[in-house]
C-alpha positions in Angstrom: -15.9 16.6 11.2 -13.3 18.7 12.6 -10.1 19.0 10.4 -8.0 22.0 9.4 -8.7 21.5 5.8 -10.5 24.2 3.2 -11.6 21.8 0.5 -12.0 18.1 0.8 -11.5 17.6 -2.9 -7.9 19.6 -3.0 -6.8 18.3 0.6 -4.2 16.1 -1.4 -3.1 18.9 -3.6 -2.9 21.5 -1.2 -0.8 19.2 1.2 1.6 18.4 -1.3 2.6 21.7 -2.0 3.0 23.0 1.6 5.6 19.6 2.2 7.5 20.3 -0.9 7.7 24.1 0.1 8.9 23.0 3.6 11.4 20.5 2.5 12.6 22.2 -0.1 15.9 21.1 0.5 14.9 17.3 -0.3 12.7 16.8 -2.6 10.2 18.6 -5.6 7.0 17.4 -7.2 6.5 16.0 -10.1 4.5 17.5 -12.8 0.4 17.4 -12.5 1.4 16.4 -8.4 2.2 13.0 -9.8 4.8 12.5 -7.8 7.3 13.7 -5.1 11.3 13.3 -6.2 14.3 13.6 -5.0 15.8 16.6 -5.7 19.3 15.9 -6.5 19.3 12.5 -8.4 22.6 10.1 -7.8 23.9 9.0 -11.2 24.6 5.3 -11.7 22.0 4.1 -8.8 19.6 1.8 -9.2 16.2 4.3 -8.9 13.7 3.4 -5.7 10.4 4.4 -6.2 7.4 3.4 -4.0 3.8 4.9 -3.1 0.4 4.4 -1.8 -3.1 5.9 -0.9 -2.1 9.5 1.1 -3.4 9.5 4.7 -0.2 7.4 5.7 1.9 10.5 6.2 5.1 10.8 6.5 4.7 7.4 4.4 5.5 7.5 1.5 7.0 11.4 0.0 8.5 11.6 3.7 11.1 9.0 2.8 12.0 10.5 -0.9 16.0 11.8 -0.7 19.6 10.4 -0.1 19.6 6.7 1.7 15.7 6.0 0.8 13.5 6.7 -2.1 14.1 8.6 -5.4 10.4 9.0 -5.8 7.0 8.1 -4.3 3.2 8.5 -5.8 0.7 9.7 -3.8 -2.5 8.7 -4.4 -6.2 10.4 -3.1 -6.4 9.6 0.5 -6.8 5.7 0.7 -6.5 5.1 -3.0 -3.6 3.5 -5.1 -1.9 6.0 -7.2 -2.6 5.6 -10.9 -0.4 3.6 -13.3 0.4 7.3 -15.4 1.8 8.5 -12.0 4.1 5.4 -11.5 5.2 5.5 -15.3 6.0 9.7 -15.2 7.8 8.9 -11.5 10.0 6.1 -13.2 10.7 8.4 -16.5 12.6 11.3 -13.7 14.1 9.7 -11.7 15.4 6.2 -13.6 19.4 7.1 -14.7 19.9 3.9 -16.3 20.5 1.4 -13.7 17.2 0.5 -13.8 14.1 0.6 -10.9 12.7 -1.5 -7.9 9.0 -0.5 -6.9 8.6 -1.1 -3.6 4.7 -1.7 -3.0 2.5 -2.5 0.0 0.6 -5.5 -0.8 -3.2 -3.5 -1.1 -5.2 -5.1 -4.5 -5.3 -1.5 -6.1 -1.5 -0.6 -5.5 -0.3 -4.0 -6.7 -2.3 -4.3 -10.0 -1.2 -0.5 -10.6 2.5 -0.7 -10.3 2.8 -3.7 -12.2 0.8 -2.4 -14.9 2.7 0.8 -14.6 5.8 -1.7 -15.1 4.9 -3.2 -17.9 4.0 0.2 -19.5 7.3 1.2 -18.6 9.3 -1.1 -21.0 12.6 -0.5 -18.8 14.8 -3.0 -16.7 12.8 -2.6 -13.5 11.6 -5.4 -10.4 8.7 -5.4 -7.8 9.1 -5.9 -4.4 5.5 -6.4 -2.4 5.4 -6.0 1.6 3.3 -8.0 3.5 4.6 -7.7 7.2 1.0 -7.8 8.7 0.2 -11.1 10.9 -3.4 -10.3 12.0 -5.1 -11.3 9.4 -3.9 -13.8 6.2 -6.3 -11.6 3.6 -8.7 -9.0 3.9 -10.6 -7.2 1.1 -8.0 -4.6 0.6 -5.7 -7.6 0.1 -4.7 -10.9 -1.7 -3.0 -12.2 1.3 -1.1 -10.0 4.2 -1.5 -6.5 4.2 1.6 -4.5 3.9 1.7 -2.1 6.7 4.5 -0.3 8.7 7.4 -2.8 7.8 7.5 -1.2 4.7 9.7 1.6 5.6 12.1 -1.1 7.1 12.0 -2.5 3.7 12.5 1.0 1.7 15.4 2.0 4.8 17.8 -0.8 4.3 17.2 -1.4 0.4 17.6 2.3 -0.2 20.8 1.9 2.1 22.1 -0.5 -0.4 21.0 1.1 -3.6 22.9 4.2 -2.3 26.3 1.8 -2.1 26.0 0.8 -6.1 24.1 -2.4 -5.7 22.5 -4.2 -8.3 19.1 -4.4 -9.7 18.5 -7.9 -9.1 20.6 -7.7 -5.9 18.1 -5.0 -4.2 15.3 -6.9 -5.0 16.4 -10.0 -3.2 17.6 -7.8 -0.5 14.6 -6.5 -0.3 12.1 -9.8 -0.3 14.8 -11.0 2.3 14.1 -8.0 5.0 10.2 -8.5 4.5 11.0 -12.0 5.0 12.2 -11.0 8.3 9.6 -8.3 9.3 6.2 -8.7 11.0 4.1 -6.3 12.3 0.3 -6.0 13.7 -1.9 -2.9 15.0 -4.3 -2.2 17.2 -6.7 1.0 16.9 -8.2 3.2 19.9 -10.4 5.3 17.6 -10.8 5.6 14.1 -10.2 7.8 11.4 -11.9 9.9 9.3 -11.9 10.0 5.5 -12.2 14.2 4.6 -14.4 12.9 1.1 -16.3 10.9 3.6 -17.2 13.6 6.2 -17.6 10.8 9.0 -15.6 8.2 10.8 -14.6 5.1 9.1 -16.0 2.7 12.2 -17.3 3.3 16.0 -15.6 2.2 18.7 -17.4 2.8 22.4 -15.1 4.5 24.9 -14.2 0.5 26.4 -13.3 -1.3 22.8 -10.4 -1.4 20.9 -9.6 -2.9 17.4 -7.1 -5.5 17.9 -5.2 -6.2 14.3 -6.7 -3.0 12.8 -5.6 -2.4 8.9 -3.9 1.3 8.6 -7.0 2.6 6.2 -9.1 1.2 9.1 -10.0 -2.1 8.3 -10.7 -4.8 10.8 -8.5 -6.5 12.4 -8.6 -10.2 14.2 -11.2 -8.9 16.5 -13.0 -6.3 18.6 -12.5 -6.6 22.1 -12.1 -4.7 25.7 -9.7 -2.1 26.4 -6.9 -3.2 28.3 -3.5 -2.5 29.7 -0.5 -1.5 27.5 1.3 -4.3 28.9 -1.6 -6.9 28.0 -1.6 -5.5 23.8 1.9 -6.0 23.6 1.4 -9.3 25.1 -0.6 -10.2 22.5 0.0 -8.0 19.5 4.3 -9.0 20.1 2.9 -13.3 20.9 1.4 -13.1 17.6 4.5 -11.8 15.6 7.1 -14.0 17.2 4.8 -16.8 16.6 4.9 -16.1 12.8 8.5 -14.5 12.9 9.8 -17.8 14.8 13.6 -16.1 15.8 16.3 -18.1 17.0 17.3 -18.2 20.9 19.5 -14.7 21.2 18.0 -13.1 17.7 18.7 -9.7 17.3 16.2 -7.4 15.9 14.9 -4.0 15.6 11.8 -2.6 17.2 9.7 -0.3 15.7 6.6 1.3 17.5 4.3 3.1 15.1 1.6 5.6 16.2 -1.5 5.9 13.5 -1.6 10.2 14.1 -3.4 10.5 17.0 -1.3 8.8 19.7 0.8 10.8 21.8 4.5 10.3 21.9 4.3 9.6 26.0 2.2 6.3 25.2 4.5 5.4 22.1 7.6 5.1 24.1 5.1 3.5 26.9 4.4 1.0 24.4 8.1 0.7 23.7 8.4 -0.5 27.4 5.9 -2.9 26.8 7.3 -4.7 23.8 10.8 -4.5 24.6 9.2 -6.7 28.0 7.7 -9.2 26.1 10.7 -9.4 23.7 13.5 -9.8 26.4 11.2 -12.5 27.8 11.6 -14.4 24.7 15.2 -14.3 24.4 14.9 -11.5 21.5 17.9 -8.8 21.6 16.6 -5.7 20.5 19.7 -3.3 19.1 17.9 -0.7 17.3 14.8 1.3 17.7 12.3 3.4 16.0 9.7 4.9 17.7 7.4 7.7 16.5 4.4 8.7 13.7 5.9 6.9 10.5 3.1 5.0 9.0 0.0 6.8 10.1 -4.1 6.7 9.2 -4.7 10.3 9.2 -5.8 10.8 13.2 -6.5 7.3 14.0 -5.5 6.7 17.9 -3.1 3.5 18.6 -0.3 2.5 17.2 1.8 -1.0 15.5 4.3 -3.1 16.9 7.2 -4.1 14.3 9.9 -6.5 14.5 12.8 -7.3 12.3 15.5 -9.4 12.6 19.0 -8.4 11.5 22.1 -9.4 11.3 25.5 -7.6 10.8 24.7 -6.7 7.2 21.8 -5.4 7.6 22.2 -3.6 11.1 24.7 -1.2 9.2 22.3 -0.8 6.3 19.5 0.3 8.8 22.9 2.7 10.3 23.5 4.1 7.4 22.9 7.9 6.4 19.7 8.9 5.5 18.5 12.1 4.5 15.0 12.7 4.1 11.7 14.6 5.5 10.6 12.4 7.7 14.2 10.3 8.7 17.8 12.0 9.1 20.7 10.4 10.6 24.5 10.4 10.0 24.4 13.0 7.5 
């Protein structure tokens, strides 16, 4: 195992420091590295908070600050954060409008926030992601994993939440883009856990895992390297197929590298989609292509597409401020 690490046991801790040092301008942790915050709170808002095993960088702490999150948990690497960590993130940043979690749909994460919510006492709702077609449950999951659609999800709700919206009204804002949102992956390599010292899975130098799970679980199936235009064939086929758009939908495209894919393919892979998409009558009018939702230096990437409309085209516009996301500010 090559990695540029100097304890496997304080990779998490270590890391968190040296982001909140370099974005110091954003965010601050939390007490006991709990949590990651914004750093200048906005009164009268509705607090965001989501969160997740680490690994995933820039998901989730990438995302804390103006036009996104207000706080995000980060758990060991591929581990849900705790309920304590949810309830101490709610406690700073919740101003008195209340608090939507925003949580992928992993067993671990989803009995730990709602726990943490009912600990909590305070007016607060759940949204749970589940934008992944490739397989209907795994044993991370009780039904579709929630994978890179999420920051879709904590984009345009955090958008909202930003413009004074309601509690109640986030939430179904929120359930309504992952509604709309599908996504699937496919893996070139795998990834491997620092604790565990070795790589999650073997792939030979001619396989790929098509519908690969962004802690490495399996996908639909193991099968031959092929072209860039053949997985988007299949990876974008599968998500209209469950998406279903109208002739002439508009969406948004987002092509996600896990950490080890380089940005050349990425926007590669971009071709390839947009192909298939145009082909089906799908108008693409907003992009966003790059490292978002990672699996530490896992080689491939996910295909996402959400549909929109003129509501929530100018939420996904609007100015965001964060580590990992910046525009119009």
């Amino acid at each position: 195992m090559k990695k540029l690490i100097n304890d496997p046991e304080r990779v998490l801790i270590e890391s968190l420091e040296g982001f909140a040092a370099a974005h110091a301008d954003v965010v601050s942790l939390g007490a006991e590295y709990k949590f990651v915050r914004r750093r200048k709170l906005q009164s009268a808002k509705v607090a965001l908070i989501s969160g997740g095993g680490s690994g995933h960088e820039p998901l989730h702490a990438g995302f804390v600050g103006h036009g996104m999150l207000d706080a995000a948990c980060p758990g060991q690497v591929f581990t849900s954060p705790t309920p304590d960590q949810v309830v101490a993130a709610v406690e700073a940043v919740e101003t008195g409008n209340g608090c939507l979690l925003i949580v992928k749909n992993y067993e671990g994460d989803v009995m730990n926030f709602h726990m943490a919510a009912d600990l909590v006492g305070k007016d607060i709702a759940t949204v749970v992601t589940d934008d992944d077609v490739a397989v209907e449950k795994s044993t991370w999951s009780t039904g579709r994993r929630g994978v890179a659609g999420t920051l879709i999800v904590e984009k345009i709700v955090g958008a909202s939440a930003e413009q004074g919206a309601s509690l109640s009204q986030l939430k179904t804002l929120g359930e309504c883009v992952n509604r709309q949102t599908r996504s699937m992956g496919v893996a070139l390599t795998s990834c491997t856990v620092p604790a565990a010292g070795k790589p999650t899975f073997t792939l030979s130098d001619d396989e790929m895992e098509l519908g690969v799970g962004i802690h490495g679980e399996p996908g639909r199936r193991r099968v031959r390297l092929s072209s860039a235009d053949a997985i988007a064939d299949e990876m974008v086929g599968a998500i209209l197929k469950d998406l279903d758009p109208a002739p002439g939908a508009e969406a948004l495209l987002l092509i996600n590298g896990f950490g080890g894919t380089p940005a050349m393919e990425l926007y590669l892979m971009v071709n390839s989609a947009l192909r298939v998409l145009r082909g089906k009558n799908v108008r693409v009018s907003r992009y966003l292509t790059g490292s978002y939702v990672t699996s530490l230096e896992m080689a491939g990437c996910s295909i996402t597409v959400s549909l929109l409309d003129d509501a929530l085209r100018k939420l996904w516009d609007a100015p965001v401020h964060t580590a990992a996301m910046r525009w119009g500010i």
